[in-house]
C-alpha positions as a Markdown table, in Angstrom:
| # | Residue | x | y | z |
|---|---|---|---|---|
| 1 | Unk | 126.3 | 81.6 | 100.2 |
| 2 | Unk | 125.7 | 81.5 | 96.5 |
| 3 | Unk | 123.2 | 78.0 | 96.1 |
| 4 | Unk | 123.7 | 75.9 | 93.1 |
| 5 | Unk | 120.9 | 76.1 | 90.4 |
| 6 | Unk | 118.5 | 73.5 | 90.2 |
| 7 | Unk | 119.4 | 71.7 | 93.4 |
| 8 | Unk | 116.8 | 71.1 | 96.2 |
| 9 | Unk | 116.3 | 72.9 | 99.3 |
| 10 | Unk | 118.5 | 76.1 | 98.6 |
| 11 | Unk | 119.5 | 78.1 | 100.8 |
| 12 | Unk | 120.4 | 82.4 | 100.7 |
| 13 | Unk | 121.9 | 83.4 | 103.8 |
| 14 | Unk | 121.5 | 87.2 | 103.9 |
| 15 | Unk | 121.6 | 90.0 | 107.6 |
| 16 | Unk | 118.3 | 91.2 | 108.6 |
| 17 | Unk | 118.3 | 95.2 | 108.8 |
| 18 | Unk | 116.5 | 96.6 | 111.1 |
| 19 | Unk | 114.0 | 99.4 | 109.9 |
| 20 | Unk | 114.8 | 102.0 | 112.3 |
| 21 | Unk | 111.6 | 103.6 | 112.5 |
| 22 | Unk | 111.3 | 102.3 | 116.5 |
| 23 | Unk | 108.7 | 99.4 | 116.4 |
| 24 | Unk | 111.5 | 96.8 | 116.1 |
| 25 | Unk | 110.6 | 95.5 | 113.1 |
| 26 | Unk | 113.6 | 93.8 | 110.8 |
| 27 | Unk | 113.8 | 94.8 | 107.2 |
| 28 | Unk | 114.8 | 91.6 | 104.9 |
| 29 | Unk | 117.2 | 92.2 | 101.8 |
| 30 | Unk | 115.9 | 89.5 | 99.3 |
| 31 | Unk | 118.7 | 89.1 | 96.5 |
| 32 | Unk | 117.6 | 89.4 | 92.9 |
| 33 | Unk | 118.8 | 85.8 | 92.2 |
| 34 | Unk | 116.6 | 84.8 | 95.1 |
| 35 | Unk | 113.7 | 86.4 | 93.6 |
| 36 | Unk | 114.2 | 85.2 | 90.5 |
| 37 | Unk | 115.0 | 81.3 | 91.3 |
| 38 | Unk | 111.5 | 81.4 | 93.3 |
| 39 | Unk | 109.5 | 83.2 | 91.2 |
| 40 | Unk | 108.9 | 86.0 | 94.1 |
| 41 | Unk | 107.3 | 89.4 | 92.8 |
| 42 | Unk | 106.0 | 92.3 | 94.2 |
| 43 | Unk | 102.5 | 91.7 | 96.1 |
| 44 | Unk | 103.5 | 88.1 | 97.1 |
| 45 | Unk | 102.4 | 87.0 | 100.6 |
| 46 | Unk | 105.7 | 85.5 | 102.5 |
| 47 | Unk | 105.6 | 83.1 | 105.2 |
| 48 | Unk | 108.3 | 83.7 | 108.6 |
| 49 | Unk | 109.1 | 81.0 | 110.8 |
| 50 | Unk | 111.8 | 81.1 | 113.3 |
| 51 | Unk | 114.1 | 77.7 | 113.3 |
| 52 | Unk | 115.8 | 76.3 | 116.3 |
| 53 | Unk | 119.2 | 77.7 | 115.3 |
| 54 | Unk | 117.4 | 81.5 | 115.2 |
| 55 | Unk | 117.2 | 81.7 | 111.3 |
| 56 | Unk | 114.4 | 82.6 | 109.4 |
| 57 | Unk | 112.7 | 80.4 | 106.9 |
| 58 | Unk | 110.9 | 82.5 | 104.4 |
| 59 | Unk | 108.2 | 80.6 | 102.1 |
| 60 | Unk | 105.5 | 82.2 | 99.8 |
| 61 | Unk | 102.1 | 81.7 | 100.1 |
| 62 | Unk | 100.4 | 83.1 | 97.1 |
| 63 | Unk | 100.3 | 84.6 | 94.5 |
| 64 | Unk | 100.8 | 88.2 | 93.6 |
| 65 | Unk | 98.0 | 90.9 | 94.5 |
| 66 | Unk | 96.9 | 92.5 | 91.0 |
| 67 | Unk | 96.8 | 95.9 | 91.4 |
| 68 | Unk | 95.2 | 98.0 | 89.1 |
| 69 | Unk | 97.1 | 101.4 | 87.7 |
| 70 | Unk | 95.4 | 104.5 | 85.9 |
């Protein structure tokens, strides 16, 4: 589902993938229109809650980690 810009409450529907690595945990594809309509870059801390229906609602939390690079 492509959201409309600028309307509230968007939504991005996307399929979890799971990271094969054998702890079960999911690997989230985040599409770059996603991360660009949130502001979402690397080091930001992500919220997961479960909904009723089984979705995910994803929200951030803060802001990015500054990492410093030689």
């Amino acid at each position: 589902m492509n959201p409309v810009p600028g309307t509230e409450n968007q939504r991005w529907t996307v399929t979890c993938q799971d990271a094969a690595d054998g702890t079960g945990d999911m690997i989230v594809p985040l599409p770059d229109d996603l991360l660009s309509e949130i502001g979402l870059v690397i080091g930001d801390t992500l919220t997961v809650e479960r909904q009723p229906d089984g979705s995910l609602t994803l929200t951030k939390t803060s802001q990015p980690l500054k990492v410093n690079q030689p």
